[in-house]
C-alpha positions in Angstrom: -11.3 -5.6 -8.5 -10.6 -6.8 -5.1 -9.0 -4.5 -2.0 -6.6 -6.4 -1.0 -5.3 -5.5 2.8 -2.3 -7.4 5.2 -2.6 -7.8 8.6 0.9 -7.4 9.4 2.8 -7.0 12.9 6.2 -8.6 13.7 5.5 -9.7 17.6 3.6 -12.5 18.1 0.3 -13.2 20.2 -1.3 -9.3 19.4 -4.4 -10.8 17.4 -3.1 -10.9 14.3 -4.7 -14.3 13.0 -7.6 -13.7 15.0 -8.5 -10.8 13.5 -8.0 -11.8 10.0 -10.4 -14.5 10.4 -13.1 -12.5 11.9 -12.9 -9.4 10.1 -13.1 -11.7 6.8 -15.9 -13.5 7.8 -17.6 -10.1 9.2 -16.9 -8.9 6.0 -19.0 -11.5 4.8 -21.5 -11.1 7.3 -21.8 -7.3 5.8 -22.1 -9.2 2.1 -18.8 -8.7 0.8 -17.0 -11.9 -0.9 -13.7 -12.5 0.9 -10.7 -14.7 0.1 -8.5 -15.4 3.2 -5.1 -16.1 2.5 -3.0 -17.8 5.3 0.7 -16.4 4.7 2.0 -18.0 8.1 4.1 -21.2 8.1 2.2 -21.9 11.5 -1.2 -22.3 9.2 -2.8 -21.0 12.6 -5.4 -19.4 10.3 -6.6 -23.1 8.4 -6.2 -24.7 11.8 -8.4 -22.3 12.8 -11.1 -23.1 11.0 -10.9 -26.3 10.8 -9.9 -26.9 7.2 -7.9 -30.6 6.7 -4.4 -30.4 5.3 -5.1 -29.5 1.3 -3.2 -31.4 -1.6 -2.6 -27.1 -2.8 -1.9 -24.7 -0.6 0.1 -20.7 -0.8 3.3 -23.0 -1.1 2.6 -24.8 -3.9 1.1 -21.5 -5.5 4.2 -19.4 -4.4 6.7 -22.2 -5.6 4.5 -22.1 -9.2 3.3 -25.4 -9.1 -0.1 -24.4 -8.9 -2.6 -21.8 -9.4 -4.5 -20.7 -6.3 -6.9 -22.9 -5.1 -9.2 -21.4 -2.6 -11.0 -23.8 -0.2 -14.4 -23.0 0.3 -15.9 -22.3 4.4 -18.8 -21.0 3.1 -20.5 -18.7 0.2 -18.4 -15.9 0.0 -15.5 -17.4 2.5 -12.7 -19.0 0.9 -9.6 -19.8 2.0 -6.2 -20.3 0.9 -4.5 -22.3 3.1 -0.9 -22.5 4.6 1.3 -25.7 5.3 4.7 -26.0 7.4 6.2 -26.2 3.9 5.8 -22.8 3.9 8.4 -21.9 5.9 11.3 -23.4 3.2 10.2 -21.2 0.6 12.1 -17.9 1.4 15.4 -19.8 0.9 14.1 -21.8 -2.2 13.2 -18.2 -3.6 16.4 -16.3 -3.1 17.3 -16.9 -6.8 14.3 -16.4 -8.1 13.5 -13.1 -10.6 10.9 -10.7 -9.3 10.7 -13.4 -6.1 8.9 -10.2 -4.9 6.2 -9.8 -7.0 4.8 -13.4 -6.9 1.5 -13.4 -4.9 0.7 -10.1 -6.7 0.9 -12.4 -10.0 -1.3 -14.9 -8.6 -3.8 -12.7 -7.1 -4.3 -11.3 -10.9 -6.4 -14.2 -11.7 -8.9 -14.4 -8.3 -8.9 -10.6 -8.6 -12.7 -10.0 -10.3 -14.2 -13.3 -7.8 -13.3 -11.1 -4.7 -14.2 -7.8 -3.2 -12.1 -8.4 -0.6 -8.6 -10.0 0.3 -6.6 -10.8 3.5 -3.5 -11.9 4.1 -2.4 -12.9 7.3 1.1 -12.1 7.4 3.9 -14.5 9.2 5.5 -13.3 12.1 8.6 -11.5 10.6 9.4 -9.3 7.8 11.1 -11.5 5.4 10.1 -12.1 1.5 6.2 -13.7 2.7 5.6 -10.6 4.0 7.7 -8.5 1.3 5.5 -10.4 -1.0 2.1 -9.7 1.0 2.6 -5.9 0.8 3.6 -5.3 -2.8 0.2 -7.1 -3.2 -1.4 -4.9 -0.9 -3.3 -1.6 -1.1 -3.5 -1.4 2.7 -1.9 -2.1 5.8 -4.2 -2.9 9.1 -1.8 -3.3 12.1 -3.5 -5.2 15.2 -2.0 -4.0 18.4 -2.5 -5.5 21.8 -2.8 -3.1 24.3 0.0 -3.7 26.6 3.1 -2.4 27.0 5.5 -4.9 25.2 3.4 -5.1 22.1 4.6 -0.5 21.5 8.1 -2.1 20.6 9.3 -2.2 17.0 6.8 -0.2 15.6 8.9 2.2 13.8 10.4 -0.7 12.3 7.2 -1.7 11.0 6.5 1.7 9.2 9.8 1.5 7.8 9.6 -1.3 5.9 5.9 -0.3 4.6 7.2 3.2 3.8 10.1 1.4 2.0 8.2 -0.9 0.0 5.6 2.1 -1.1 8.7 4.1 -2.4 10.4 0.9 -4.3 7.6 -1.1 -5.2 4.0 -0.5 -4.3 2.9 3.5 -4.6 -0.5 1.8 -3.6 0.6 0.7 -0.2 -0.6 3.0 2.8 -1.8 2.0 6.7 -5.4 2.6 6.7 -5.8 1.4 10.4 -4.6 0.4 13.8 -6.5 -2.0 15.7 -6.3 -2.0 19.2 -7.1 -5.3 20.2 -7.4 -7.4 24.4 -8.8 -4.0 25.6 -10.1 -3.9 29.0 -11.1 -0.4 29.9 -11.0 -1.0 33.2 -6.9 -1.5 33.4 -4.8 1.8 33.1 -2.4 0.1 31.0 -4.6 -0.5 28.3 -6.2 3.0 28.3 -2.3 4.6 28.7 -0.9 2.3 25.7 -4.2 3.0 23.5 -3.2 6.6 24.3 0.1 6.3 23.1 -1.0 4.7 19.9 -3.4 7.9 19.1 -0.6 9.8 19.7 1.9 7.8 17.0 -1.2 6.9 14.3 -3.4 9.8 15.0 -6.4 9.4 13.1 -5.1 6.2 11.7 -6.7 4.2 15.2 -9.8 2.6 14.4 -12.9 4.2 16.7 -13.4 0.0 17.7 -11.3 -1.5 20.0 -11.6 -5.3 19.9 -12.2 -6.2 24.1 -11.0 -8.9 25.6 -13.4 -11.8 25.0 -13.4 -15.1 26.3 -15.2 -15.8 22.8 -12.5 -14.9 20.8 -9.9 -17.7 22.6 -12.5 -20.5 22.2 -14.0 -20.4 19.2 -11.1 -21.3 17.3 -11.3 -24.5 19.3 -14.5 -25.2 17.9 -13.4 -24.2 14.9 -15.3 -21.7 14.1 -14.8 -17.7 13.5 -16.5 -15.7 15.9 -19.8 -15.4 13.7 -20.7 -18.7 13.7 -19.7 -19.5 17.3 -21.0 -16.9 19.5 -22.9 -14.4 16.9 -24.0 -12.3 20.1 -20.7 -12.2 22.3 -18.8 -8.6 22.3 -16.2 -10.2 20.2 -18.5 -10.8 17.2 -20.0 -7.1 17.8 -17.1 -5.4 17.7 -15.1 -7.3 14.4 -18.7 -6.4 12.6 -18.1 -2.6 14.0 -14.1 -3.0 12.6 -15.5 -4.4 9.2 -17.6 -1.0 8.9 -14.7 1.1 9.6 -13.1 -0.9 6.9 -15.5 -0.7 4.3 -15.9 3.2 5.1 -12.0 3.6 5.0 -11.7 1.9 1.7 -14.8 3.6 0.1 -13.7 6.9 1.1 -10.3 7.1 1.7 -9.6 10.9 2.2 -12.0 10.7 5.3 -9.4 10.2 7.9 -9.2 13.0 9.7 -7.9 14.3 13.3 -10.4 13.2 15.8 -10.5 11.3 19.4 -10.9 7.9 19.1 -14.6 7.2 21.0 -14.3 3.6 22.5 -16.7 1.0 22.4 -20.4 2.0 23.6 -21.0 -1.4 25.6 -18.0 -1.6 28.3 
């Protein structure tokens, strides 16, 4: 049975997308088999990695005219990809019975090929992502360490703590991923601060630094892996994809601690 796990923040431009790709394809590096699923009308996440425009994508899965069709990247890395039609479906679905509940439905018959499954959520909280986290066991909310990127987080932990009570019991935050960290820049270390102080042990020990890796390898697309395997972006989404697999094999672990930062700096 698959883990299934949204990347979710509202604000745009904190990682979000990047981190999906390359903790699912560090999750593969660490032998786990991974679907993607690209929730975003943008379809950032298949333009990403290259993949052409598919003749199925989460629409046409979402609207029921199709099953899910994962593409394949690469054993163990599939994809299911996103289109601009995407972005039409919350108003097509407004009538629609347990609208809610749909990619949970569809999930049900990839669950057994996957051990692992992320959704990169849109930029909003309407029914995509409504629909993402009542198919979710766990939350991972990427944070860039600046200033702006502190705002509406209450309003995120709202809504999760809403849908666990309505509709998921399942649903929890099992990280915070502080991500464009420079250690040298007192905003960063004040905000990362501040988020130990909200999330407490919730804080992943890895902070993603600021890479110029991470910004050019979807140009080649390619996830970080396979275009710079030795860059400190690549070493720190394999030292994420631990903390993930530790978090989700032992869940009462989290514990009050001080997050340690990143060895190499």
């Amino acid at each position: 049975m698959a883990t299934v796990i949204s990347l979710l923040n509202h604000k745009g431009g904190v990682g979000k997308t990047t981190s999906a790709i390359n903790i699912g394809a560090g999750l593969v590096e660490l032998g786990k088999r991974v679907l993607l699923v690209d929730l975003d009308p943008q379809a950032n996440l298949s333009l990403s990695l290259g993949i052409p425009r598919q003749s199925v994508t989460i629409y046409e899965s979402i609207m029921g005219e199709s099953d899910l069709v994962p593409f394949v990247v690469r054993e163990g890395y599939h994809v299911i990809t996103s289109s601009l039609d995407l972005s039409s479906a919350e108003m097509e679905l407004v009538n629609e019975a347990g609208r809610e509940f749909i990619l949970r439905e569809l999930f049900a018959g990839v669950d057994d090929d996957y051990d692992f499954i992320i959704i990169d959520c849109p930029p909003s909280l309407g029914l995509l992502t409504l629909n993402a986290l009542t198919s979710s066991q766990q939350v991972i909310i990427p944070l860039q360490t600046e200033f702006l990127a502190l705002q509406g987080l209450a309003k995120i932990k709202q809504v999760i703590q809403k849908v666990k009570l309505r509709l998921n019991k399942e649903l929890h935050i099992s990280g915070v991923l502080a991500t464009m960290y420079d250690h040298r820049k007192v905003l960063n270390r004040d905000v990362v601060e501040t988020i130990q102080k909200y999330f407490g042990p919730l804080l992943l020990e890895t902070y993603i630094r600021d890479n110029v890796a991470l910004a050019e390898a979807p140009a080649s697309r390619q996830d970080i892996f396979g275009y710079a395997r030795s860059s400190n972006g690549a070493k720190d989404y394999l030292a994420v994809c631990k903390e993930i697999i530790d978090r989700t094999e032992n869940p009462i672990h989290l514990r009050e601690r001080s997050p340690k930062e990143n060895t190499a700096k």
